[in-house]
PDB file of N, CA, C and O in Angstrom:
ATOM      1  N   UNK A   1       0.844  -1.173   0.000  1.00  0.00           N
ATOM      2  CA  UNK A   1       0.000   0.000   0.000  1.00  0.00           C
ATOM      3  C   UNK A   1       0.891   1.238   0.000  1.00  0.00           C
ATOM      4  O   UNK A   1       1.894   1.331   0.707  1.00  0.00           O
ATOM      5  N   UNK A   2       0.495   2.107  -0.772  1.00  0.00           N
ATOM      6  CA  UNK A   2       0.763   3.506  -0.723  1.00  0.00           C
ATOM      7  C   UNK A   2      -0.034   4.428  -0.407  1.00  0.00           C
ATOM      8  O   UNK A   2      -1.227   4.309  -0.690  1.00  0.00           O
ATOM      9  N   UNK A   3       0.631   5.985   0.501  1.00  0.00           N
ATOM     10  CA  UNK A   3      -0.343   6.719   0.737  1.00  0.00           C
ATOM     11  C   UNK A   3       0.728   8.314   0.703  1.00  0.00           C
ATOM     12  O   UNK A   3       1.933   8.564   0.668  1.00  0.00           O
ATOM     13  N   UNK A   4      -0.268   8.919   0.731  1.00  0.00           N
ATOM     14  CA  UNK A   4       0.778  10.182   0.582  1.00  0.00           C
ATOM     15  C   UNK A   4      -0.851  10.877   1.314  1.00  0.00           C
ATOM     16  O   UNK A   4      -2.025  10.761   0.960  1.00  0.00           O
ATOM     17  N   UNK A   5      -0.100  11.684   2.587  1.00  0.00           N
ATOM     18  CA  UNK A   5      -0.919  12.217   3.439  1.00  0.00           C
ATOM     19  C   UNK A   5      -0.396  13.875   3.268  1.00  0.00           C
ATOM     20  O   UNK A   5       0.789  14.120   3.045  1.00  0.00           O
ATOM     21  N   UNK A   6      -1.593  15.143   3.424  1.00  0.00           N
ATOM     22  CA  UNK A   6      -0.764  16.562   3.001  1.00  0.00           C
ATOM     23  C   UNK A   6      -1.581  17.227   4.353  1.00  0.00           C
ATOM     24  O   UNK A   6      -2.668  16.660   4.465  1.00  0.00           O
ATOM     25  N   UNK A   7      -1.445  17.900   5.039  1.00  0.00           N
ATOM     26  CA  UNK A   7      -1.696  19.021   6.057  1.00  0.00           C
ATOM     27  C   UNK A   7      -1.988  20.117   5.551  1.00  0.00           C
ATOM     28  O   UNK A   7      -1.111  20.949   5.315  1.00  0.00           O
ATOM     29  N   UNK A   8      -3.306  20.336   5.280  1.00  0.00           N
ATOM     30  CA  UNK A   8      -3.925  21.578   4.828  1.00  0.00           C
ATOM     31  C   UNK A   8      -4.347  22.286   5.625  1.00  0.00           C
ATOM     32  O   UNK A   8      -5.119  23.142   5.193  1.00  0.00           O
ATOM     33  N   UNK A   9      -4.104  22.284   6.915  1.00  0.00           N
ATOM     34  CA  UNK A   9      -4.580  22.655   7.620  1.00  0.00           C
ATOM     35  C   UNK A   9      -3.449  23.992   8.467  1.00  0.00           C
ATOM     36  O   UNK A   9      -3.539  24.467   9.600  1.00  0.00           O
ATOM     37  N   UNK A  10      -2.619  24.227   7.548  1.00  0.00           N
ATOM     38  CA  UNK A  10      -1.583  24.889   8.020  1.00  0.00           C
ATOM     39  C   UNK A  10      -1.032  24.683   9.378  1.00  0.00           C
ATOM     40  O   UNK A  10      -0.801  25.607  10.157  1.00  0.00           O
ATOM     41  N   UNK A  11      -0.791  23.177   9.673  1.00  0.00           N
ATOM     42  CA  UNK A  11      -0.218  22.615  11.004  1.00  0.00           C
ATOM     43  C   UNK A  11      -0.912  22.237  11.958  1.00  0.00           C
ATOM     44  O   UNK A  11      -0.375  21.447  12.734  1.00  0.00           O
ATOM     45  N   UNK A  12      -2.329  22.668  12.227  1.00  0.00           N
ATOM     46  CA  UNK A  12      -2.648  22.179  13.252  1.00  0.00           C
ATOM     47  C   UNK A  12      -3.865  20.789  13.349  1.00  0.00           C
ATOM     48  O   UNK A  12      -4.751  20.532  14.164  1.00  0.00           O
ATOM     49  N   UNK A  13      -3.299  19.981  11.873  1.00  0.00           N
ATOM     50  CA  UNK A  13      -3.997  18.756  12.207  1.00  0.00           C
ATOM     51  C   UNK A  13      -5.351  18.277  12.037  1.00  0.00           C
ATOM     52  O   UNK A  13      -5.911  17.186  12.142  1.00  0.00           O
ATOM     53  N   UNK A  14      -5.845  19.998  11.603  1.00  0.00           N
ATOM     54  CA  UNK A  14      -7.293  19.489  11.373  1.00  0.00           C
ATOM     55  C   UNK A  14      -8.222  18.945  10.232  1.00  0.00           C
ATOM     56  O   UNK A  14      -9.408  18.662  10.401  1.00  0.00           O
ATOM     57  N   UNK A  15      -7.345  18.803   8.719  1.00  0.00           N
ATOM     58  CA  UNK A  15      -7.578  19.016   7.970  1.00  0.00           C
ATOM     59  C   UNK A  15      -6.208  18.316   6.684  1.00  0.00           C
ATOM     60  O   UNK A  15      -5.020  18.624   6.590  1.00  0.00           O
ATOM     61  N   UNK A  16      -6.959  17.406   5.950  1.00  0.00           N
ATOM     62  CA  UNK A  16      -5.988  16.445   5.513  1.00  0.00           C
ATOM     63  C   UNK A  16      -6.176  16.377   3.945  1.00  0.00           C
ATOM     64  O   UNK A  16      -6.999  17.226   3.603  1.00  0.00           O
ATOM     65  N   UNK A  17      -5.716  15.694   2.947  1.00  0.00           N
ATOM     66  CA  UNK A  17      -5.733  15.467   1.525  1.00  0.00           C
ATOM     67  C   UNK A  17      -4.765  14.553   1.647  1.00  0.00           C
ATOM     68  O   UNK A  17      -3.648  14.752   2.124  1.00  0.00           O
ATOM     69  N   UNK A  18      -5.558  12.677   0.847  1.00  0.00           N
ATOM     70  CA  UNK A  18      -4.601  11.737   1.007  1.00  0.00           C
ATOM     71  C   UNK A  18      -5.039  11.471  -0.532  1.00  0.00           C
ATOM     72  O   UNK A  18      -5.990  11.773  -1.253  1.00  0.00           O
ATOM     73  N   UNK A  19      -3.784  10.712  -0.648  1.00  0.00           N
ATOM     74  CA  UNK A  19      -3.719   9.508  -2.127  1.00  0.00           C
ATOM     75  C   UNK A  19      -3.394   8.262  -1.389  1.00  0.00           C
ATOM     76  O   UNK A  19      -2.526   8.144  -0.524  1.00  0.00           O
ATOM     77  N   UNK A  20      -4.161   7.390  -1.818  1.00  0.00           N
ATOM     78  CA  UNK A  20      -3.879   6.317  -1.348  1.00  0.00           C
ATOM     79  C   UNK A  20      -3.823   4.850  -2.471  1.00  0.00           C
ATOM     80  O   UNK A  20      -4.884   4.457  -2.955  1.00  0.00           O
ATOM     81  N   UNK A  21      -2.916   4.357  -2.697  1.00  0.00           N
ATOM     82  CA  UNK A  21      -3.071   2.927  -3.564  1.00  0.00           C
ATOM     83  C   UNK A  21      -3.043   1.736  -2.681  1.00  0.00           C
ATOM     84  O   UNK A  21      -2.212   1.672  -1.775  1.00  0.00           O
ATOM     85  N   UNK A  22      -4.064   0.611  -2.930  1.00  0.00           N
ATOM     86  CA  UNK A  22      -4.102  -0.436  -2.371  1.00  0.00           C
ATOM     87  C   UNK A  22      -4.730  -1.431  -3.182  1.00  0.00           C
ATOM     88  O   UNK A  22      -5.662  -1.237  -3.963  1.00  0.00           O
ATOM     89  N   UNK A  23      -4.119  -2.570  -2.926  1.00  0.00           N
ATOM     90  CA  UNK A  23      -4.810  -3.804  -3.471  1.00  0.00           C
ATOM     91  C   UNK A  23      -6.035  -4.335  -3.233  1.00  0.00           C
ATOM     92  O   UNK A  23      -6.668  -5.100  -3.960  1.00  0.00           O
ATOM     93  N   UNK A  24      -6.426  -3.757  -1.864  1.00  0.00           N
ATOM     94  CA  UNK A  24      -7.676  -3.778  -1.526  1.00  0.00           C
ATOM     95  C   UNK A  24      -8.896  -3.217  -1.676  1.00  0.00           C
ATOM     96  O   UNK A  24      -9.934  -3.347  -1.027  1.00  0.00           O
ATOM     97  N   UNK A  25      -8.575  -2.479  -2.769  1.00  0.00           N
ATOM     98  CA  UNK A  25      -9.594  -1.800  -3.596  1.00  0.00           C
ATOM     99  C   UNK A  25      -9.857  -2.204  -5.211  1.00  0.00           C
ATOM    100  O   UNK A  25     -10.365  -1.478  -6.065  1.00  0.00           O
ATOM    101  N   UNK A  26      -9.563  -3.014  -5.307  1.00  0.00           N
ATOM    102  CA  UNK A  26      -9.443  -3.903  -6.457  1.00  0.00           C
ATOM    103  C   UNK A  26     -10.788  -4.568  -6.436  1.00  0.00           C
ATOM    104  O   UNK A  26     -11.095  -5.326  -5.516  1.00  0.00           O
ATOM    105  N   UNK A  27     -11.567  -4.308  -7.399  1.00  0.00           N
ATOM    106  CA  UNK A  27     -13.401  -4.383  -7.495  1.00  0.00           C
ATOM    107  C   UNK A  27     -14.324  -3.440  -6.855  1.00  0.00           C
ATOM    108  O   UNK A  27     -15.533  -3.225  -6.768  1.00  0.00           O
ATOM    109  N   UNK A  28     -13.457  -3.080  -6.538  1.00  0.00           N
ATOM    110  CA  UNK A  28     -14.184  -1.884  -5.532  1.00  0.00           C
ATOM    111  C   UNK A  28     -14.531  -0.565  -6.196  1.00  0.00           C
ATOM    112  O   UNK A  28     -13.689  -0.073  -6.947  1.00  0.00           O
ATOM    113  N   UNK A  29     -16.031   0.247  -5.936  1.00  0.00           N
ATOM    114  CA  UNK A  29     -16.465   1.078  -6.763  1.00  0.00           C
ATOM    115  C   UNK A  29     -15.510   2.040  -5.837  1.00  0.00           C
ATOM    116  O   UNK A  29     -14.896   1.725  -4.818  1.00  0.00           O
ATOM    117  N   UNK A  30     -15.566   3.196  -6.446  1.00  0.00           N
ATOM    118  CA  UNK A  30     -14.918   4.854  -5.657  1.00  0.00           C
ATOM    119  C   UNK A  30     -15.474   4.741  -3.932  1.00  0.00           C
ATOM    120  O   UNK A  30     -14.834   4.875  -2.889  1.00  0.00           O
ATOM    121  N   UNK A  31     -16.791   4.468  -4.154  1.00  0.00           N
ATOM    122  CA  UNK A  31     -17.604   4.806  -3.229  1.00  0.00           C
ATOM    123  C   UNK A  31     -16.902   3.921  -2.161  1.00  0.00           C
ATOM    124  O   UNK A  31     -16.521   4.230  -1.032  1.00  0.00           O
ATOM    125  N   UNK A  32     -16.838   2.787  -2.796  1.00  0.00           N
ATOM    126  CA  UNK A  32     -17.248   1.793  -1.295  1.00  0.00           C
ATOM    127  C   UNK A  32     -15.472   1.560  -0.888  1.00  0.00           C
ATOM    128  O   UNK A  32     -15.056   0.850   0.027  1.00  0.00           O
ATOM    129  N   UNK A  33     -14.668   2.339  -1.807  1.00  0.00           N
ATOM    130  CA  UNK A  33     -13.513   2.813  -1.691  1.00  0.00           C
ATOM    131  C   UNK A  33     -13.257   3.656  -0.764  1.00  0.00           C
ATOM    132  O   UNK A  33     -12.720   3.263   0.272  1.00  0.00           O
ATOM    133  N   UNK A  34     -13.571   4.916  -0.939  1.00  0.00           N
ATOM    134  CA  UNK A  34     -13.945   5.899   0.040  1.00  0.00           C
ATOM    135  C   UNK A  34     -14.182   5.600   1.609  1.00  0.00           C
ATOM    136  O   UNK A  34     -13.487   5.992   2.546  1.00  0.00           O
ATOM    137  N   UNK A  35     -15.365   4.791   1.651  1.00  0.00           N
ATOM    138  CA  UNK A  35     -16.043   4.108   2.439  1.00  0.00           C
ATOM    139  C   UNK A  35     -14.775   3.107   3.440  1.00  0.00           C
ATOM    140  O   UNK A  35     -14.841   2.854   4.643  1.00  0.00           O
ATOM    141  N   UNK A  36     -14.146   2.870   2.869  1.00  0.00           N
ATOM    142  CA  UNK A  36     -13.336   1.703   3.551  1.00  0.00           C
ATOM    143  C   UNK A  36     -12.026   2.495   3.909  1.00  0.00           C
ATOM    144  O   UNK A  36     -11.083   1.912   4.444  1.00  0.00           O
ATOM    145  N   UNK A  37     -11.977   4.050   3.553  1.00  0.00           N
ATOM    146  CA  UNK A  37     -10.653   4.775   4.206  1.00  0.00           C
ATOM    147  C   UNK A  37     -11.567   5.220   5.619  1.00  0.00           C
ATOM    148  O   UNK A  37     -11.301   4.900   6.778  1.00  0.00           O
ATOM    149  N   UNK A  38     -12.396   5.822   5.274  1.00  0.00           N
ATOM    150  CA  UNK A  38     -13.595   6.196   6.733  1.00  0.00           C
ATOM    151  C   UNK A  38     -13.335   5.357   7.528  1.00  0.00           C
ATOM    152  O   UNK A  38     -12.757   5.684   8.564  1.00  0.00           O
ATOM    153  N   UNK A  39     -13.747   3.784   7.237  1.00  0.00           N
ATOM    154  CA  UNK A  39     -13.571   3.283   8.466  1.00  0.00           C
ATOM    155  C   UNK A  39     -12.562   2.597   8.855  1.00  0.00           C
ATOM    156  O   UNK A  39     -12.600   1.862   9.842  1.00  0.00           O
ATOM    157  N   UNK A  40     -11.631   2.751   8.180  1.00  0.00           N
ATOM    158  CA  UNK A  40      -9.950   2.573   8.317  1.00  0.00           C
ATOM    159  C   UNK A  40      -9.625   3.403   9.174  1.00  0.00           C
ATOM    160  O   UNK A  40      -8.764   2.904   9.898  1.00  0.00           O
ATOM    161  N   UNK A  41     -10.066   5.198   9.685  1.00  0.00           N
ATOM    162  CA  UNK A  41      -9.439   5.797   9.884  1.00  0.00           C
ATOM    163  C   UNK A  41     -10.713   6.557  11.335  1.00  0.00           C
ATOM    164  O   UNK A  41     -10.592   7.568  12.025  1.00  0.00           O
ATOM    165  N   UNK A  42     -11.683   5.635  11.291  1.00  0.00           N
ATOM    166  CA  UNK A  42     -12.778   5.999  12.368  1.00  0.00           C
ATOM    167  C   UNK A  42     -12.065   6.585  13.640  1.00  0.00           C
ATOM    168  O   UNK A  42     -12.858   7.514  13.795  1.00  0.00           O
ATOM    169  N   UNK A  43     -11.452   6.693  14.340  1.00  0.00           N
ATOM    170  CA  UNK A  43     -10.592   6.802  15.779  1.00  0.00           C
ATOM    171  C   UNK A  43     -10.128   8.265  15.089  1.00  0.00           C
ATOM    172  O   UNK A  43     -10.329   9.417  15.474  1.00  0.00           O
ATOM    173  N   UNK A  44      -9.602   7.875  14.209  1.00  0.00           N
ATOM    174  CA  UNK A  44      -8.877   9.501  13.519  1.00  0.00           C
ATOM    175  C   UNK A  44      -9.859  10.411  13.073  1.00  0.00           C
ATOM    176  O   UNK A  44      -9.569  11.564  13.394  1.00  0.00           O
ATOM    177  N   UNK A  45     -10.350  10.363  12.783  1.00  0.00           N
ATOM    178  CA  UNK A  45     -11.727  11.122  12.230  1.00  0.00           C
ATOM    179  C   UNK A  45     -12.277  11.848  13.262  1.00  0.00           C
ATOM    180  O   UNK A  45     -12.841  12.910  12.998  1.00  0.00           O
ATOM    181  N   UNK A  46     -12.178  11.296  14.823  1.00  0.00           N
ATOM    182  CA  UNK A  46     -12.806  12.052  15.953  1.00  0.00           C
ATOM    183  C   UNK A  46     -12.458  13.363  16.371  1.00  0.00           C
ATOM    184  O   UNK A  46     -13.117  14.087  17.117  1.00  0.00           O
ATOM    185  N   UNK A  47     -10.843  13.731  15.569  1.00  0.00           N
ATOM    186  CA  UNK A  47      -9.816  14.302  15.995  1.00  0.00           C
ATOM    187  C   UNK A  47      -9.876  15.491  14.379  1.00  0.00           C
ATOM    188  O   UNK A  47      -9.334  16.595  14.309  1.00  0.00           O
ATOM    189  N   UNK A  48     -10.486  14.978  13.551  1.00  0.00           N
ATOM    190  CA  UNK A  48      -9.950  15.964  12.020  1.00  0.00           C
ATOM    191  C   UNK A  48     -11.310  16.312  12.157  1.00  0.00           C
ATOM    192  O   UNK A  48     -12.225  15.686  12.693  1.00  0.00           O
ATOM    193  N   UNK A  49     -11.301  17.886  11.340  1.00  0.00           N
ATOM    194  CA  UNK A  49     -12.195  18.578  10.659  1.00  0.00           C
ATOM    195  C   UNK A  49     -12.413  18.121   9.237  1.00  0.00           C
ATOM    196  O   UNK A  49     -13.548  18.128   8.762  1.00  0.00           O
ATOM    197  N   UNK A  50     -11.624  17.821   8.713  1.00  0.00           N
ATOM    198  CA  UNK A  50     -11.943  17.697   7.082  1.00  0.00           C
ATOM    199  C   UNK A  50     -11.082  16.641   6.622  1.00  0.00           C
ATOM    200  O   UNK A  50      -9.903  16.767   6.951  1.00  0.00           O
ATOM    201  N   UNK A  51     -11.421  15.508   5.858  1.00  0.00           N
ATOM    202  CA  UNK A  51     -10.638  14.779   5.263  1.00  0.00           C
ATOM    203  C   UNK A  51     -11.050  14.342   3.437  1.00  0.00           C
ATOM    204  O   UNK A  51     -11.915  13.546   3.070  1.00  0.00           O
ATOM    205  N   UNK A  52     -10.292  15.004   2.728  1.00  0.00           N
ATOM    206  CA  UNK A  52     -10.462  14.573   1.532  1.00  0.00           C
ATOM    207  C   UNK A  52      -9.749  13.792   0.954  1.00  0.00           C
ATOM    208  O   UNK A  52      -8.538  13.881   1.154  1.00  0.00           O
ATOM    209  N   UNK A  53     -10.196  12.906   0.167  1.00  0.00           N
ATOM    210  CA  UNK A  53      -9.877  11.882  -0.493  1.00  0.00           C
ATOM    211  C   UNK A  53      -9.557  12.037  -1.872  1.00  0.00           C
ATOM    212  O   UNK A  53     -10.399  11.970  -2.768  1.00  0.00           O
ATOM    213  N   UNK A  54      -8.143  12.277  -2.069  1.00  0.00           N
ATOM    214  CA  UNK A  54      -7.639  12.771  -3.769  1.00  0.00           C
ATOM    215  C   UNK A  54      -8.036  11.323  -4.627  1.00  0.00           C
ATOM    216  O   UNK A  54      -8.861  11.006  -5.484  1.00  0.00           O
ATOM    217  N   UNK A  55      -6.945  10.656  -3.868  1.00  0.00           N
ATOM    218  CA  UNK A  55      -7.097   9.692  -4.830  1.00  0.00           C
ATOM    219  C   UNK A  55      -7.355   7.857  -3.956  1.00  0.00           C
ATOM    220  O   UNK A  55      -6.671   7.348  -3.069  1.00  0.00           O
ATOM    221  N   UNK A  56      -8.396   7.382  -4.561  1.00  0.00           N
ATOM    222  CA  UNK A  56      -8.018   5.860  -4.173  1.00  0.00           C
ATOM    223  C   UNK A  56      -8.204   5.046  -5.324  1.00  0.00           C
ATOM    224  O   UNK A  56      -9.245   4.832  -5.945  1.00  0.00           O
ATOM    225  N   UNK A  57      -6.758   4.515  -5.574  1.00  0.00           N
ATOM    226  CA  UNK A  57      -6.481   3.627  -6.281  1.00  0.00           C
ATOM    227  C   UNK A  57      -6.065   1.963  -6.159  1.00  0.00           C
ATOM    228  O   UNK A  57      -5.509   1.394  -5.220  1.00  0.00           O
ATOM    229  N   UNK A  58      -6.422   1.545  -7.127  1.00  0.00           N
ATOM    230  CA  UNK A  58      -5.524   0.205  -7.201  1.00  0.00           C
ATOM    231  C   UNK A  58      -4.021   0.400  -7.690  1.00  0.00           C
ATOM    232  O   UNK A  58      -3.828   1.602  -7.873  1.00  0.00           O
ATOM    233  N   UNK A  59      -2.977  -0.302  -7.943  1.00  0.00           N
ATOM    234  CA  UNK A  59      -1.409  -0.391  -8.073  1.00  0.00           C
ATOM    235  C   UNK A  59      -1.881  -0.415  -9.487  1.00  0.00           C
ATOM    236  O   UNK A  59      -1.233   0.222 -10.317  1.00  0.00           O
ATOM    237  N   UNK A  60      -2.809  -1.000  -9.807  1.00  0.00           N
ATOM    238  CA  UNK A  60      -2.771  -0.708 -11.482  1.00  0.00           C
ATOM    239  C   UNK A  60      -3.048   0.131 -12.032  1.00  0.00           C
ATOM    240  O   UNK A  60      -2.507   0.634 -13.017  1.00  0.00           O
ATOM    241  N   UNK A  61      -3.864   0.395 -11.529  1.00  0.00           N
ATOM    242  CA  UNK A  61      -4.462   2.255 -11.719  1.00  0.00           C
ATOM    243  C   UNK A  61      -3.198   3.153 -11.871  1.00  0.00           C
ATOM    244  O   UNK A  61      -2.905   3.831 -12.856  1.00  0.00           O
ATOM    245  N   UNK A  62      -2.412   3.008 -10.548  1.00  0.00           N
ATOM    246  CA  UNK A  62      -1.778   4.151 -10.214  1.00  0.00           C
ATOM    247  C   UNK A  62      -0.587   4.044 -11.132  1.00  0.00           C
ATOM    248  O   UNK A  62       0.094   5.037 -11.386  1.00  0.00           O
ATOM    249  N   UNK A  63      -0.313   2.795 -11.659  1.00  0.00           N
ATOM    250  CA  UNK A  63       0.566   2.637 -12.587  1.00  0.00           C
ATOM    251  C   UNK A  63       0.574   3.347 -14.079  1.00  0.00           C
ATOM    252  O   UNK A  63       1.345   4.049 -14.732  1.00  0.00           O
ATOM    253  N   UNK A  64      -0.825   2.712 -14.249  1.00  0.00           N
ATOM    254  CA  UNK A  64      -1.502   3.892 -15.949  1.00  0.00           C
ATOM    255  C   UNK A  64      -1.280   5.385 -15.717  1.00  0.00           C
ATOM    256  O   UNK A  64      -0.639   6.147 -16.440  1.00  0.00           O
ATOM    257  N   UNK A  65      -2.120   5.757 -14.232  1.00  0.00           N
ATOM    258  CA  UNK A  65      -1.738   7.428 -14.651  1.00  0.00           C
ATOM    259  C   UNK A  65      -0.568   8.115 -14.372  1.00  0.00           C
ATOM    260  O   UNK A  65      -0.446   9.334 -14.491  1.00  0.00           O
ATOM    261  N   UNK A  66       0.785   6.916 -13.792  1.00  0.00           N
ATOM    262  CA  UNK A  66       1.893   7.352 -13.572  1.00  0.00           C
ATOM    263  C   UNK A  66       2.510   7.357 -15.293  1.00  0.00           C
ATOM    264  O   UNK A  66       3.247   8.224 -15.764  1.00  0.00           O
ATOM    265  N   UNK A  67       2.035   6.285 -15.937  1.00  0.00           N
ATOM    266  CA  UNK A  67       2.422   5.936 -17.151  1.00  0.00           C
ATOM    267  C   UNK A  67       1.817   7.324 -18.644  1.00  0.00           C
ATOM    268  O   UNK A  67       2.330   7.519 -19.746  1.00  0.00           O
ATOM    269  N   UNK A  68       0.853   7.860 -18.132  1.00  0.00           N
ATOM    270  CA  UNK A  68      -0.217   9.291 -18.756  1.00  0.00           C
ATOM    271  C   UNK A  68       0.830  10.254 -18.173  1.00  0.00           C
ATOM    272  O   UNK A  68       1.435  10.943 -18.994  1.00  0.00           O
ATOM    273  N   UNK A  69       1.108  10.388 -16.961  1.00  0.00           N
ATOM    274  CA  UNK A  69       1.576  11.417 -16.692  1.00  0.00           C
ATOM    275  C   UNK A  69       3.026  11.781 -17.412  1.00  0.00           C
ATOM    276  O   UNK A  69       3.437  12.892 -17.747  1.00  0.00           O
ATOM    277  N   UNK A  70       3.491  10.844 -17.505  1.00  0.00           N
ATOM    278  CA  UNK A  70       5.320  10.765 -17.952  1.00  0.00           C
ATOM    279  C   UNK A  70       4.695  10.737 -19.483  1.00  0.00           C
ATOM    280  O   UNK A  70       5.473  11.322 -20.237  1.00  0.00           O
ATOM    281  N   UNK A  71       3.735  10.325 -20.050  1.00  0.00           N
ATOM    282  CA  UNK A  71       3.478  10.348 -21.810  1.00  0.00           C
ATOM    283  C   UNK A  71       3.197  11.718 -22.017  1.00  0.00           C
ATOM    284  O   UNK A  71       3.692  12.415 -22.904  1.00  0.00           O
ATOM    285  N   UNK A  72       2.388  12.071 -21.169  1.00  0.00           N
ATOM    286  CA  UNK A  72       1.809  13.881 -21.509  1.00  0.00           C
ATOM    287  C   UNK A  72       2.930  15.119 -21.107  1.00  0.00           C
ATOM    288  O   UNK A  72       3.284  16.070 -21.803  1.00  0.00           O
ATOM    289  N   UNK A  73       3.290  14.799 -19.923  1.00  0.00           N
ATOM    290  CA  UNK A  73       4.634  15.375 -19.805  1.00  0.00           C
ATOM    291  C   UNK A  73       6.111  15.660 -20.964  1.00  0.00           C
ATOM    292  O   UNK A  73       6.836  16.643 -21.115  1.00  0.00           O
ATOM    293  N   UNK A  74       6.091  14.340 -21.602  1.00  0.00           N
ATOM    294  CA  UNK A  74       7.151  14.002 -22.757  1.00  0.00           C
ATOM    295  C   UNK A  74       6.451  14.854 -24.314  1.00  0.00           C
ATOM    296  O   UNK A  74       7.210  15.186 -25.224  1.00  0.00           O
ATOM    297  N   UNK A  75       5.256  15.050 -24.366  1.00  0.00           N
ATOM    298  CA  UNK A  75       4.576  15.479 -25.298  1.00  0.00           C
ATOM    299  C   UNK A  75       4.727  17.241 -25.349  1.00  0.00           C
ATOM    300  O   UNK A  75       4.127  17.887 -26.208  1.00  0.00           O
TER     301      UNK A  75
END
């Protein structure tokens, strides 16, 4: 699994933007994607104001738009 967590909250924690890749989202709609960082992160959630969800991917996913990004970039 990968995750890349950002502090928007200008330090004080309240307020987050993650990417996350996992294998465990593999069949999984956005939603019930979404759904399964929520309650991954229930205990934490008591504590944040805002948590958005950039990205949840599968490793394959994240592979294609790493693979778009370096094609469009080169273009």
């Amino acid at each position: 699994m990968f995750q890349e967590v950002v502090d928007t909250s200008g330090g004080c924690g309240a307020s987050f933007v993650v990417e996350i890749v996992s294998e465990q989202f593999e069949g999984k709609r956005l939603l019930e994607r979404h759904r399964m960082v929520n309650a991954a992160l229930e205990e934490e959630m008591k504590e944040i104001h805002a948590l958005s969800i950039k990205k949840a991917v599968t490793p394959e996913q994240w592979k294609q738009q790493q693979e778009s990004n370096l094609s469009n970039s080169a273009a």
